[in-house]
ModelCIF file with pLDDT and N, C-alpha, C, O atoms, coordinates in Angstrom:
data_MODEL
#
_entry.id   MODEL 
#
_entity.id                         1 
_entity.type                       polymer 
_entity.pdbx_number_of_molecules   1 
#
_entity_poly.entity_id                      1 
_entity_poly.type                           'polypeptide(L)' 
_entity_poly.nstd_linkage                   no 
_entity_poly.nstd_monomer                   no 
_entity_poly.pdbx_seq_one_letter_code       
;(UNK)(UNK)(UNK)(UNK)(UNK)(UNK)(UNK)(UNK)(UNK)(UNK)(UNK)(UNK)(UNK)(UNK)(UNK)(UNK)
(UNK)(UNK)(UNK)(UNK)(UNK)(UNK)(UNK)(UNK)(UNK)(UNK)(UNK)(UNK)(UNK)(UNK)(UNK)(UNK)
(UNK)(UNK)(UNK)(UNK)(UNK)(UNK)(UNK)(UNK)(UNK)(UNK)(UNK)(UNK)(UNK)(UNK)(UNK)(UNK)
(UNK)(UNK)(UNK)
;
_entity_poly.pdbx_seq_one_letter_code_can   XXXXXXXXXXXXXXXXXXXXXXXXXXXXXXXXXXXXXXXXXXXXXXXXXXX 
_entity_poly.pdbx_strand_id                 A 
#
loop_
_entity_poly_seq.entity_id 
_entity_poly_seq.num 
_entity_poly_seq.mon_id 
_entity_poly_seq.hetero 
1 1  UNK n 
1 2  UNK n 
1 3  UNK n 
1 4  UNK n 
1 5  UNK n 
1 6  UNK n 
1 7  UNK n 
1 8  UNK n 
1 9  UNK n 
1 10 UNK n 
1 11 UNK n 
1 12 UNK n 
1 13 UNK n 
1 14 UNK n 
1 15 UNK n 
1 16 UNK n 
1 17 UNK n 
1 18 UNK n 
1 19 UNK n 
1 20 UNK n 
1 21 UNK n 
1 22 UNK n 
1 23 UNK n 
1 24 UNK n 
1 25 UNK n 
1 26 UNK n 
1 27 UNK n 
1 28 UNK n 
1 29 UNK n 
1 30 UNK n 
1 31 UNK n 
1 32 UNK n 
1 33 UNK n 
1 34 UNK n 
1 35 UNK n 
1 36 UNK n 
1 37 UNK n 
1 38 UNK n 
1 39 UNK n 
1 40 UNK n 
1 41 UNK n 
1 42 UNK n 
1 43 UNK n 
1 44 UNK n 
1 45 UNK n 
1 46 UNK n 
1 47 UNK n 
1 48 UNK n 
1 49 UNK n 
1 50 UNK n 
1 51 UNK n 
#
_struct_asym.id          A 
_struct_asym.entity_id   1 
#
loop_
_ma_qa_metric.id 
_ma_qa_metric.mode 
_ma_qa_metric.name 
_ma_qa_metric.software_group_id 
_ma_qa_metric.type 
1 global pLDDT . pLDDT 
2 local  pLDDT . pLDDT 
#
_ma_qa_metric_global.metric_id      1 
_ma_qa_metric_global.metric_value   93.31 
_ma_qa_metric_global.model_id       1 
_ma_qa_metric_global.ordinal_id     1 
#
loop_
_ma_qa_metric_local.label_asym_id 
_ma_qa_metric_local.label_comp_id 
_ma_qa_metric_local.label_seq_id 
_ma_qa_metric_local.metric_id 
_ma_qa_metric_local.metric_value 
_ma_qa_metric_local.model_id 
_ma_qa_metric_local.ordinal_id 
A UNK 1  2 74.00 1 1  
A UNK 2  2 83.00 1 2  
A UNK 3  2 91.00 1 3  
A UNK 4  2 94.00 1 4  
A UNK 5  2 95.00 1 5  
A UNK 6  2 93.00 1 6  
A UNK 7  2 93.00 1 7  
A UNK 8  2 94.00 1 8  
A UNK 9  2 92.00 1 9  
A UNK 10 2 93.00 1 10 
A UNK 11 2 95.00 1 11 
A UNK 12 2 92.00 1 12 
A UNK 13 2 92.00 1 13 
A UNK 14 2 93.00 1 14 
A UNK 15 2 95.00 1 15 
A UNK 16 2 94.00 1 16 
A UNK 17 2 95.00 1 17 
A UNK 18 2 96.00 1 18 
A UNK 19 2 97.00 1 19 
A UNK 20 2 96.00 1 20 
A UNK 21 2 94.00 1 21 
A UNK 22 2 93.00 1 22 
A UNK 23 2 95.00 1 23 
A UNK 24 2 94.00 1 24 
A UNK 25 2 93.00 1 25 
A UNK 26 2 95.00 1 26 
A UNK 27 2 95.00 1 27 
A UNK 28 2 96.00 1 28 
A UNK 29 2 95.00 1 29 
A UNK 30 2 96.00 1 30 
A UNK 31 2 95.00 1 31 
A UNK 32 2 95.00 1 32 
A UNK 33 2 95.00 1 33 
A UNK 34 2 95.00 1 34 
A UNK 35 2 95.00 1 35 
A UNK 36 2 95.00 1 36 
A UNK 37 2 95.00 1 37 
A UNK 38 2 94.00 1 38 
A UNK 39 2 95.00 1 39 
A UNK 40 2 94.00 1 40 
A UNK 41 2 94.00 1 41 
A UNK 42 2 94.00 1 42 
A UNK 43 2 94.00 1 43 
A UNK 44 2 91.00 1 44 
A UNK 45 2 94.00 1 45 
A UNK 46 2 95.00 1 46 
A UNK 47 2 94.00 1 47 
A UNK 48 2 95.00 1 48 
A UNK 49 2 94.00 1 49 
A UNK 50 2 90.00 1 50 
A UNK 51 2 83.00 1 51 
#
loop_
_atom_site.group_PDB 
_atom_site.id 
_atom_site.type_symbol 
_atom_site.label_atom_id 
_atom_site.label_alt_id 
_atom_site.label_comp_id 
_atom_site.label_asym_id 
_atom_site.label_entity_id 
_atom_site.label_seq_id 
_atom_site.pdbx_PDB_ins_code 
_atom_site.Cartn_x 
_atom_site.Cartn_y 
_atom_site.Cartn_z 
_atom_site.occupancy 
_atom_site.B_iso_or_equiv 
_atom_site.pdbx_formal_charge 
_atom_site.auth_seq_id 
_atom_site.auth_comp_id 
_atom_site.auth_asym_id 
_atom_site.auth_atom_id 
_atom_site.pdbx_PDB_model_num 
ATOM 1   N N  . UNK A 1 1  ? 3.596   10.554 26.377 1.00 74.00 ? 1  UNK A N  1 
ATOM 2   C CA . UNK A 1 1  ? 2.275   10.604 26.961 1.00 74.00 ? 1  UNK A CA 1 
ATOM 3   C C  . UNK A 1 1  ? 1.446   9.447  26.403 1.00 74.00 ? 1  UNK A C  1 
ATOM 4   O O  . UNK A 1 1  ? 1.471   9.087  25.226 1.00 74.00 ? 1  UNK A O  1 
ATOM 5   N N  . UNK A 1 2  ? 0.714   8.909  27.371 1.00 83.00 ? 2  UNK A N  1 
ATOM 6   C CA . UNK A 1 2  ? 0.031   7.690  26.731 1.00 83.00 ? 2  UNK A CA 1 
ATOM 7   C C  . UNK A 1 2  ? -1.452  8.183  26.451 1.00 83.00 ? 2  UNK A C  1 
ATOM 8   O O  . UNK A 1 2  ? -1.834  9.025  27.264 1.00 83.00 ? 2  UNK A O  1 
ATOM 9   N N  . UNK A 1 3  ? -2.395  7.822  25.437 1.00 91.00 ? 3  UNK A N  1 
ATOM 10  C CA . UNK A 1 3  ? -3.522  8.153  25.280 1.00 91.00 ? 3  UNK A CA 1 
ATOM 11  C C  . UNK A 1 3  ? -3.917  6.343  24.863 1.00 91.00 ? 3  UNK A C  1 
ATOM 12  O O  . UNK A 1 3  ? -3.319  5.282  24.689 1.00 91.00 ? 3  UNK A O  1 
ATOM 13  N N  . UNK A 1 4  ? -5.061  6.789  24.859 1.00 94.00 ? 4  UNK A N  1 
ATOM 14  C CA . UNK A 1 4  ? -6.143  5.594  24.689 1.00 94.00 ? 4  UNK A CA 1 
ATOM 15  C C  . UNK A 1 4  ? -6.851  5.584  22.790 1.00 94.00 ? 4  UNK A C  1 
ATOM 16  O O  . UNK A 1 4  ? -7.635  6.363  22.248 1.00 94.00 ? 4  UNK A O  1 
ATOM 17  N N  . UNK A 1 5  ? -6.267  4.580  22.350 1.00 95.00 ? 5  UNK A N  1 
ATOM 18  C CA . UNK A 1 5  ? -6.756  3.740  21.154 1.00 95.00 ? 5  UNK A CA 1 
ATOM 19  C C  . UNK A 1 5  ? -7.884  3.961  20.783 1.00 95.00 ? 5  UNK A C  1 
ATOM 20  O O  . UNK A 1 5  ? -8.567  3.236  21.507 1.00 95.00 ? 5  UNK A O  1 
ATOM 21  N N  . UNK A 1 6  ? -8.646  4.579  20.014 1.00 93.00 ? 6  UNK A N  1 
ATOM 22  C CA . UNK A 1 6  ? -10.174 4.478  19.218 1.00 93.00 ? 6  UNK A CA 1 
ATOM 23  C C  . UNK A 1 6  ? -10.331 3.189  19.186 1.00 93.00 ? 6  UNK A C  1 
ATOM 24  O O  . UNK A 1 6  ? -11.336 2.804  19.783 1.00 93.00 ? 6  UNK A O  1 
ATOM 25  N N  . UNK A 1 7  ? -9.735  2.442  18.735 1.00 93.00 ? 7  UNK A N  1 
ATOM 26  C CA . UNK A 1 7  ? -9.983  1.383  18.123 1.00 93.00 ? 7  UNK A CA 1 
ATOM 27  C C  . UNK A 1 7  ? -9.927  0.338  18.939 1.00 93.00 ? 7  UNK A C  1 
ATOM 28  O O  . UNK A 1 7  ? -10.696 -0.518 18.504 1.00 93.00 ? 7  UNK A O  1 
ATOM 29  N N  . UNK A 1 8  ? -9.291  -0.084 20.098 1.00 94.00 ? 8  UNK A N  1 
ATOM 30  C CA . UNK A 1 8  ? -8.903  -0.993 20.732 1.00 94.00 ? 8  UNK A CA 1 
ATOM 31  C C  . UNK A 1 8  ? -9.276  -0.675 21.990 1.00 94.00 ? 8  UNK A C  1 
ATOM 32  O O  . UNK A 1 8  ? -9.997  -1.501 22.550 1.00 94.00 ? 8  UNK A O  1 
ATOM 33  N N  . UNK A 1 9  ? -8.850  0.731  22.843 1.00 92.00 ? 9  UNK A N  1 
ATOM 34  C CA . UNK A 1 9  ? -9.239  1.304  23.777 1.00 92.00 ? 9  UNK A CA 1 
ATOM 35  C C  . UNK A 1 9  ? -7.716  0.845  24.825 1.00 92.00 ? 9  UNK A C  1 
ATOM 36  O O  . UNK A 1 9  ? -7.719  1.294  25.971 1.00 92.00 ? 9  UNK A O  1 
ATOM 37  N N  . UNK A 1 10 ? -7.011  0.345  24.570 1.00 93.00 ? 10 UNK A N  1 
ATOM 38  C CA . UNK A 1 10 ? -5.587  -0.014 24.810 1.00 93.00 ? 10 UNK A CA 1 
ATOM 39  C C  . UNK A 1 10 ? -5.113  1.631  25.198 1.00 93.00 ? 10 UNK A C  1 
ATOM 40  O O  . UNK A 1 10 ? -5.403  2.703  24.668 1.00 93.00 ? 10 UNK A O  1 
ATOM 41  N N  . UNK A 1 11 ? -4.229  1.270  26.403 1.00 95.00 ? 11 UNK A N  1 
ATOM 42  C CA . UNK A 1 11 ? -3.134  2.055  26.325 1.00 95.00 ? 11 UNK A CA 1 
ATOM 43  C C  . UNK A 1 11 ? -2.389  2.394  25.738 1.00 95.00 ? 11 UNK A C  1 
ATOM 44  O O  . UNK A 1 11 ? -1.445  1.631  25.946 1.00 95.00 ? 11 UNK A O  1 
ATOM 45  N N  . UNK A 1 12 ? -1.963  3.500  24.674 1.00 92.00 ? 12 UNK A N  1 
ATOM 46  C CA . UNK A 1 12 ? -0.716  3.259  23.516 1.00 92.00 ? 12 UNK A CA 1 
ATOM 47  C C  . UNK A 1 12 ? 0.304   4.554  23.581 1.00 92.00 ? 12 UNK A C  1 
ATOM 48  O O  . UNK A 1 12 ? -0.008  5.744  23.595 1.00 92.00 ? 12 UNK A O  1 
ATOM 49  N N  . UNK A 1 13 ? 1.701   3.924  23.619 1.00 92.00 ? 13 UNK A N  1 
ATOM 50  C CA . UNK A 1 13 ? 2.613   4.795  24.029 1.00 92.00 ? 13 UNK A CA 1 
ATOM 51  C C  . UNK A 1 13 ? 3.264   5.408  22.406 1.00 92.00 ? 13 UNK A C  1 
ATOM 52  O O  . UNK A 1 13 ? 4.012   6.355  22.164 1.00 92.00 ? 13 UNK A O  1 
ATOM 53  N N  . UNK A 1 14 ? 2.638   4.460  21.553 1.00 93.00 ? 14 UNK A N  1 
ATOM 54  C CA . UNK A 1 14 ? 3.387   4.793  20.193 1.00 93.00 ? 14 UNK A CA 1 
ATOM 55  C C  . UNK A 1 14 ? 1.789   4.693  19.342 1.00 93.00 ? 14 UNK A C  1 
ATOM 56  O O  . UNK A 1 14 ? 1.002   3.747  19.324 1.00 93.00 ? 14 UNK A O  1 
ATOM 57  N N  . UNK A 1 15 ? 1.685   6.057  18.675 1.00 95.00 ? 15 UNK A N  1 
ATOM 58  C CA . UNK A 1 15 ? 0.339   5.986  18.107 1.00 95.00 ? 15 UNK A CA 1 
ATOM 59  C C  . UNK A 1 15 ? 0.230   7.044  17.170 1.00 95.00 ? 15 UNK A C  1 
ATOM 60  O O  . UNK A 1 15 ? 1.170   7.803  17.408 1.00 95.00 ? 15 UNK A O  1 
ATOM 61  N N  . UNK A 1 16 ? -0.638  7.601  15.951 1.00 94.00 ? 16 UNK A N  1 
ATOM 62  C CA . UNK A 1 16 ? -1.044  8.397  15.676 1.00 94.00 ? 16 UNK A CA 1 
ATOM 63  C C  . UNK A 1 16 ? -2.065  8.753  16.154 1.00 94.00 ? 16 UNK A C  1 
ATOM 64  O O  . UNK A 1 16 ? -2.776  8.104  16.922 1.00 94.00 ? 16 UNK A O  1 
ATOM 65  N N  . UNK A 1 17 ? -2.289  10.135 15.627 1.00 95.00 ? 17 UNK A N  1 
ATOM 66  C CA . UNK A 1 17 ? -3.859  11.120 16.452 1.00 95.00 ? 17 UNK A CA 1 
ATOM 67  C C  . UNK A 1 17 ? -4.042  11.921 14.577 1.00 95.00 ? 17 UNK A C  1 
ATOM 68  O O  . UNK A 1 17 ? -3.247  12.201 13.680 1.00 95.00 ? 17 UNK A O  1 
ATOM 69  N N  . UNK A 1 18 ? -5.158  11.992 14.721 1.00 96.00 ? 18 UNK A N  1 
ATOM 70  C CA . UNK A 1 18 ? -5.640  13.172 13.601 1.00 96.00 ? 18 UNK A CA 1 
ATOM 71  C C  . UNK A 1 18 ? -7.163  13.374 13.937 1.00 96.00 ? 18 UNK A C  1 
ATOM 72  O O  . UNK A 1 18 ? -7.861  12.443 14.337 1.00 96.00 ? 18 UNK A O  1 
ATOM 73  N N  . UNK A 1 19 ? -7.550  14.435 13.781 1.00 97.00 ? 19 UNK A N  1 
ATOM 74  C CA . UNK A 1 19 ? -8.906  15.025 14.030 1.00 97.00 ? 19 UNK A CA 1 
ATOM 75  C C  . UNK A 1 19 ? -9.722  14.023 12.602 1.00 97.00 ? 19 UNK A C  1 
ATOM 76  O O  . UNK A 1 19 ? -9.084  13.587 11.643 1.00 97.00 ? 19 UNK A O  1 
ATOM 77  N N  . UNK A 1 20 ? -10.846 13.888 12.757 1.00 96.00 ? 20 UNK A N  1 
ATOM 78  C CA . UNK A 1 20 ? -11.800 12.914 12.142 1.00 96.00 ? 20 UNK A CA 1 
ATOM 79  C C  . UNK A 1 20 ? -12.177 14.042 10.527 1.00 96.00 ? 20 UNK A C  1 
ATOM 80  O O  . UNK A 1 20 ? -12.744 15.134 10.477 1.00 96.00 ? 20 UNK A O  1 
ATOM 81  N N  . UNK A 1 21 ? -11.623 13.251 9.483  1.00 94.00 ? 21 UNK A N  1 
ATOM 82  C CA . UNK A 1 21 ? -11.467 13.312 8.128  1.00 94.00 ? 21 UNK A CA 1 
ATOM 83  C C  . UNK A 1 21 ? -13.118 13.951 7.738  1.00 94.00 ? 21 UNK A C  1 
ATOM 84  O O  . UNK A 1 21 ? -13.232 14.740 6.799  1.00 94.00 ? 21 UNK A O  1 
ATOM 85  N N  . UNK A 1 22 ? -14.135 13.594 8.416  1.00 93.00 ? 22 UNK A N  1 
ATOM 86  C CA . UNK A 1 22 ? -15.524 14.148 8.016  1.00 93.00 ? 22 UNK A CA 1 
ATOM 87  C C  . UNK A 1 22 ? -16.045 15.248 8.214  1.00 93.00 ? 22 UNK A C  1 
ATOM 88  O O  . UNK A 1 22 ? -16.479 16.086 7.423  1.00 93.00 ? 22 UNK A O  1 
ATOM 89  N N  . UNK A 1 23 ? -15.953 15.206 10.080 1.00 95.00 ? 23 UNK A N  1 
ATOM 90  C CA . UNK A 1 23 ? -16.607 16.197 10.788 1.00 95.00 ? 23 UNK A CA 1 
ATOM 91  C C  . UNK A 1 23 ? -15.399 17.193 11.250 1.00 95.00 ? 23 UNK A C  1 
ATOM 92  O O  . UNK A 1 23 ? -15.696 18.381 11.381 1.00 95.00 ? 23 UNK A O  1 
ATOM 93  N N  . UNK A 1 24 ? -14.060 16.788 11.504 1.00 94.00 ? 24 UNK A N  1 
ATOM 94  C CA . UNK A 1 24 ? -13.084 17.603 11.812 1.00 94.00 ? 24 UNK A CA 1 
ATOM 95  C C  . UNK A 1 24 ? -12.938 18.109 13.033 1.00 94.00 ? 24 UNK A C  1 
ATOM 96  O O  . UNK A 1 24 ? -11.920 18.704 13.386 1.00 94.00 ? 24 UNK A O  1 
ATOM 97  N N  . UNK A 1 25 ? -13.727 17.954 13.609 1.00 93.00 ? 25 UNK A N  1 
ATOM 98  C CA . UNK A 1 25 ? -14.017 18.163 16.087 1.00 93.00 ? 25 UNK A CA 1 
ATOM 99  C C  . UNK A 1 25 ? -13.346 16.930 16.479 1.00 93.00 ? 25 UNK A C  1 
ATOM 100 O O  . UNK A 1 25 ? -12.727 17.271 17.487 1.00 93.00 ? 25 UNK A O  1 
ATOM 101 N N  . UNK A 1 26 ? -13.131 15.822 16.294 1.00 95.00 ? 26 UNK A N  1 
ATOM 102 C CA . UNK A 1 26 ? -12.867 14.437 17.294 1.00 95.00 ? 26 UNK A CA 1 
ATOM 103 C C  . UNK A 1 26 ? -11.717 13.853 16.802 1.00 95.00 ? 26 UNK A C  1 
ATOM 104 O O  . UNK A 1 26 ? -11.503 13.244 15.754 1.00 95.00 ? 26 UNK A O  1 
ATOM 105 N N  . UNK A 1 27 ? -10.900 14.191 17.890 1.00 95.00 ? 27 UNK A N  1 
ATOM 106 C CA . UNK A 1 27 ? -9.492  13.396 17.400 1.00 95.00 ? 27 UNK A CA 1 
ATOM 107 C C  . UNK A 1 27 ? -9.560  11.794 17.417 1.00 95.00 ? 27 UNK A C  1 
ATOM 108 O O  . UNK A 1 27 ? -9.976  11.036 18.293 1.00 95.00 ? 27 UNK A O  1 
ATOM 109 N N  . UNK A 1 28 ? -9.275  11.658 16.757 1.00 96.00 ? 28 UNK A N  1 
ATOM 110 C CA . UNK A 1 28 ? -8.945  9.895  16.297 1.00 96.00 ? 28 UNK A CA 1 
ATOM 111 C C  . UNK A 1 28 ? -7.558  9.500  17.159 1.00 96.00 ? 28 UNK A C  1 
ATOM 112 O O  . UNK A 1 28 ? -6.654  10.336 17.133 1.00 96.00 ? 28 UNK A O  1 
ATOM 113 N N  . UNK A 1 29 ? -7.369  8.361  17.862 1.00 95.00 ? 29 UNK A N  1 
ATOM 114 C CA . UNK A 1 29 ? -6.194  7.957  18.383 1.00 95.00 ? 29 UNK A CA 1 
ATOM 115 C C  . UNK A 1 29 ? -5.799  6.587  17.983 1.00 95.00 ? 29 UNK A C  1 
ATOM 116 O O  . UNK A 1 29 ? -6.302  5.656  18.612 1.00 95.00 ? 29 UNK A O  1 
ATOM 117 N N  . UNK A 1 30 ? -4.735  6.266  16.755 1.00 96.00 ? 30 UNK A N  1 
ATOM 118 C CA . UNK A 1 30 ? -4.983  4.832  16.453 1.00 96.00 ? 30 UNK A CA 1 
ATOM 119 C C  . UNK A 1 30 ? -3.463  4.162  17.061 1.00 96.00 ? 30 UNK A C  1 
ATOM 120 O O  . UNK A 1 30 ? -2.403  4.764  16.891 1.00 96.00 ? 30 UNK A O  1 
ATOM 121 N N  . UNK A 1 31 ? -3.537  2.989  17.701 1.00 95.00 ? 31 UNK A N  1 
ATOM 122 C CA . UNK A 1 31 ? -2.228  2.552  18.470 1.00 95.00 ? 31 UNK A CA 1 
ATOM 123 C C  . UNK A 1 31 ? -1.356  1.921  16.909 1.00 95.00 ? 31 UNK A C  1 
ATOM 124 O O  . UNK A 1 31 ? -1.921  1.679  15.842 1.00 95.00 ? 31 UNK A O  1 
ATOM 125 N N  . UNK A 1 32 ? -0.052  1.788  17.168 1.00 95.00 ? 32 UNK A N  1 
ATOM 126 C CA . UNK A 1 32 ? 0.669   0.917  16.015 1.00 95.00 ? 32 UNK A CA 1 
ATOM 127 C C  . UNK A 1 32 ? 0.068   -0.305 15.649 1.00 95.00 ? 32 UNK A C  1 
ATOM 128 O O  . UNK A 1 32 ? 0.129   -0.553 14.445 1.00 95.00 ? 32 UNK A O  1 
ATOM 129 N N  . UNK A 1 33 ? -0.525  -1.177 16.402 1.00 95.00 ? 33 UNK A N  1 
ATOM 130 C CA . UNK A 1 33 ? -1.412  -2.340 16.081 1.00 95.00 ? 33 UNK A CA 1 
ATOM 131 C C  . UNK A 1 33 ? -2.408  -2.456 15.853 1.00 95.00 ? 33 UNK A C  1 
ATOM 132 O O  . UNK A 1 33 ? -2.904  -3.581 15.800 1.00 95.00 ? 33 UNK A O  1 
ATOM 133 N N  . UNK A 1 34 ? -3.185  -1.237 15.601 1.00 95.00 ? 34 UNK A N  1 
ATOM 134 C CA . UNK A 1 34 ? -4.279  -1.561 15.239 1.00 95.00 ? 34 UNK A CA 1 
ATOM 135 C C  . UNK A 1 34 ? -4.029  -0.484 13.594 1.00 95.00 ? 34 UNK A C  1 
ATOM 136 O O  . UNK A 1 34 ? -4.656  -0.695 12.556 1.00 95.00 ? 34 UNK A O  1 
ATOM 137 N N  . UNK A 1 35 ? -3.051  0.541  13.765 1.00 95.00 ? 35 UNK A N  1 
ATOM 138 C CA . UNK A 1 35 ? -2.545  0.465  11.957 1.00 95.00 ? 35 UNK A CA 1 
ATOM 139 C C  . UNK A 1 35 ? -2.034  -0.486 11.371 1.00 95.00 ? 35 UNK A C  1 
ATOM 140 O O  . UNK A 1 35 ? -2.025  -0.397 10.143 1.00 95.00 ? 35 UNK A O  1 
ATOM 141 N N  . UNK A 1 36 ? -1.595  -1.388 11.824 1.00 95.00 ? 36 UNK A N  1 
ATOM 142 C CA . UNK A 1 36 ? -0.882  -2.016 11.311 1.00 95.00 ? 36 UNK A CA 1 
ATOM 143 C C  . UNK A 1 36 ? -1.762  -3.372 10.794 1.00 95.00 ? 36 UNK A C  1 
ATOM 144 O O  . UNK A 1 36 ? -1.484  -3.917 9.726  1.00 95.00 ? 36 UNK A O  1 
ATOM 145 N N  . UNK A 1 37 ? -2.604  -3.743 11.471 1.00 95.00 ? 37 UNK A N  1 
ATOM 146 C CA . UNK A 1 37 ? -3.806  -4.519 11.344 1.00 95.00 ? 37 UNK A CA 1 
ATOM 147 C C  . UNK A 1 37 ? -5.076  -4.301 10.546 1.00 95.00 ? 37 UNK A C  1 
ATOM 148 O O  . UNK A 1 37 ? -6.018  -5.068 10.347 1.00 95.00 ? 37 UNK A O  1 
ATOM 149 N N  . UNK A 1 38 ? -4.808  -2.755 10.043 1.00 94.00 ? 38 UNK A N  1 
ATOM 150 C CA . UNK A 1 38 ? -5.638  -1.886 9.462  1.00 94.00 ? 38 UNK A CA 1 
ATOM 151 C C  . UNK A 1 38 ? -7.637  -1.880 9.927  1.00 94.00 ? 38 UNK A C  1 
ATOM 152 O O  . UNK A 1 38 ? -8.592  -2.127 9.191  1.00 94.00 ? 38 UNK A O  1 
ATOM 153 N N  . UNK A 1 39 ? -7.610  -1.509 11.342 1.00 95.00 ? 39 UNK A N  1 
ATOM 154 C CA . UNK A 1 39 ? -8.504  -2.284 12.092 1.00 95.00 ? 39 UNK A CA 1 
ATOM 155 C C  . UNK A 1 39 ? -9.407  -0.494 11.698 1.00 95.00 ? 39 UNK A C  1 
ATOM 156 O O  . UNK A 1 39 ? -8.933  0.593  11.368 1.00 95.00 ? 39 UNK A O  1 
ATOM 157 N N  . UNK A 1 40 ? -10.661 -0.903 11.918 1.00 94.00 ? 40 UNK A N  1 
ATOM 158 C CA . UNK A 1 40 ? -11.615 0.417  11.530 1.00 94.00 ? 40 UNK A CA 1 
ATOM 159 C C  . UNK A 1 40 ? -12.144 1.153  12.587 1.00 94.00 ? 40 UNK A C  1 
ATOM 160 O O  . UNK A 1 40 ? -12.760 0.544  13.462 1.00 94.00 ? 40 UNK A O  1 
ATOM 161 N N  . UNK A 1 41 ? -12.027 2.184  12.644 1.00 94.00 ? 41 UNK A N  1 
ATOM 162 C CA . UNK A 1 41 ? -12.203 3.276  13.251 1.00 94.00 ? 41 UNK A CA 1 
ATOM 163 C C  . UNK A 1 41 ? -13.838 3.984  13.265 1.00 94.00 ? 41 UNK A C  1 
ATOM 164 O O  . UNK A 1 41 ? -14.501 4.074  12.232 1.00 94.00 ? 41 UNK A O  1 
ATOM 165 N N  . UNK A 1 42 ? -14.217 4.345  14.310 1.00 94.00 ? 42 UNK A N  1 
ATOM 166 C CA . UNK A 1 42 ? -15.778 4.802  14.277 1.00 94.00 ? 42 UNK A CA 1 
ATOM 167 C C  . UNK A 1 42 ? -15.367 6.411  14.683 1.00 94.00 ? 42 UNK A C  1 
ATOM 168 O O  . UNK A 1 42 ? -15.379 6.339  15.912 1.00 94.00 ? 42 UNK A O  1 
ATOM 169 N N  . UNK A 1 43 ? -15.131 7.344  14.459 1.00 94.00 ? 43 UNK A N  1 
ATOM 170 C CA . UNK A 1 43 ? -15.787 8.748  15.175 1.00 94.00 ? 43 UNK A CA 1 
ATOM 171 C C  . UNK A 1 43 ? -16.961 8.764  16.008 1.00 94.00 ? 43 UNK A C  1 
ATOM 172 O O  . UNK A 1 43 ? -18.100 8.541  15.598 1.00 94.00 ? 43 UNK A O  1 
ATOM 173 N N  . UNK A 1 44 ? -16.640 9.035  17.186 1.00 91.00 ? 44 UNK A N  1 
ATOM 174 C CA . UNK A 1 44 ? -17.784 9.431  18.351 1.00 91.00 ? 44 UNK A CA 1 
ATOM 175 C C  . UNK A 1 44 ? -18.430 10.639 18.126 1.00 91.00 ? 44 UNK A C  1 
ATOM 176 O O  . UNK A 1 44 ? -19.352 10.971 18.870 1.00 91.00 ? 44 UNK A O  1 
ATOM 177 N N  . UNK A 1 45 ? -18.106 11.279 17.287 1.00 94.00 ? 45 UNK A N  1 
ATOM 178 C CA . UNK A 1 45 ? -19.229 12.856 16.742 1.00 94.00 ? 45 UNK A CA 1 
ATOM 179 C C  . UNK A 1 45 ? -20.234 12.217 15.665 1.00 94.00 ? 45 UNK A C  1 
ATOM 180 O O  . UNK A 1 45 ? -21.395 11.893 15.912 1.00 94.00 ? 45 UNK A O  1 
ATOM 181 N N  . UNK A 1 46 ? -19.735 12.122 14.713 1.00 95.00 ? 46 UNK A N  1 
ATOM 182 C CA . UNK A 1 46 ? -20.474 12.329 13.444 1.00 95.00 ? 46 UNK A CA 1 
ATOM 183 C C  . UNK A 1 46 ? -20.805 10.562 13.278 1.00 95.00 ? 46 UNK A C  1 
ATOM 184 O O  . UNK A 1 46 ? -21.917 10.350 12.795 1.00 95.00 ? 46 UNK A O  1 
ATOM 185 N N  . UNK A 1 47 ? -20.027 9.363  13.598 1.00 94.00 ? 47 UNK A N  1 
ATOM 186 C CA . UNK A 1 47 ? -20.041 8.201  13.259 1.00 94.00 ? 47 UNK A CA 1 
ATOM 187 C C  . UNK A 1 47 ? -19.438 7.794  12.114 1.00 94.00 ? 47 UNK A C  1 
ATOM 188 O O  . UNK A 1 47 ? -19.642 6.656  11.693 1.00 94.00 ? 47 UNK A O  1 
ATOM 189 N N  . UNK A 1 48 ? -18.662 8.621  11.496 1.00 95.00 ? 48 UNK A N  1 
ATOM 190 C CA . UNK A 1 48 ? -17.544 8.195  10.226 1.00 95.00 ? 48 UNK A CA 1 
ATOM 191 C C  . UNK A 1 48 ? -16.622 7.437  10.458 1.00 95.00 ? 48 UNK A C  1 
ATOM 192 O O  . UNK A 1 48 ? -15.725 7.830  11.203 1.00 95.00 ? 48 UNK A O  1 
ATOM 193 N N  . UNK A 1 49 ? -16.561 5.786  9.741  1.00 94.00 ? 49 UNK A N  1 
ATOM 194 C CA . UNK A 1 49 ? -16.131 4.835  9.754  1.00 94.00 ? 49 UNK A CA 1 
ATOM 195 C C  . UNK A 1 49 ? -14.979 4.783  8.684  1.00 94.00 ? 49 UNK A C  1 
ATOM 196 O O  . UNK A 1 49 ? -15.223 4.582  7.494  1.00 94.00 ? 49 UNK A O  1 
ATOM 197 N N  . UNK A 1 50 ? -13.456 5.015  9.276  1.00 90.00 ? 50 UNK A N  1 
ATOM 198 C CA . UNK A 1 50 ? -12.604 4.425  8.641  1.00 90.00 ? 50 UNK A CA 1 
ATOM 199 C C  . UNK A 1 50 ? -11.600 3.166  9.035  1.00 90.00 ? 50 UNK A C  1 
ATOM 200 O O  . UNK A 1 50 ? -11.847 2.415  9.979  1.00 90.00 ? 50 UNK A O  1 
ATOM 201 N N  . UNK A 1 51 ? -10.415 3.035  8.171  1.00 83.00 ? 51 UNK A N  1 
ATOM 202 C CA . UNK A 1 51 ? -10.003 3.550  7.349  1.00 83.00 ? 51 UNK A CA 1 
ATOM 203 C C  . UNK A 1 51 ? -10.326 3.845  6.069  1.00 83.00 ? 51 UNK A C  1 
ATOM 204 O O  . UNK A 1 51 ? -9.554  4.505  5.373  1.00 83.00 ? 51 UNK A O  1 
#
């Protein structure tokens, strides 16, 4: 299943997901290239900026 990148907004067929480390409601979707790039992440609930 393909979902869409937090970070990039890319199509990504190979990715992690985890619900947001702060607020815990908003899944995070990060593609392999943008872990791998270690590119930062915003949450659309709360605005918690990782990695």
């Amino acid at each position: 299943m393909k979902k869409n990148c937090t970070c990039c907004g890319r199509h990504a067929i190979i990715y992690s997901h985890f619900k947001c480390p702060d607020c815990g409601d908003e899944e995070i979707i990060r593609c392999q290239n943008c872990r791998k790039k270690v590119v930062e992440y915003v949450c659309g609930k709360c605005g918690f900026v990782g990695p």
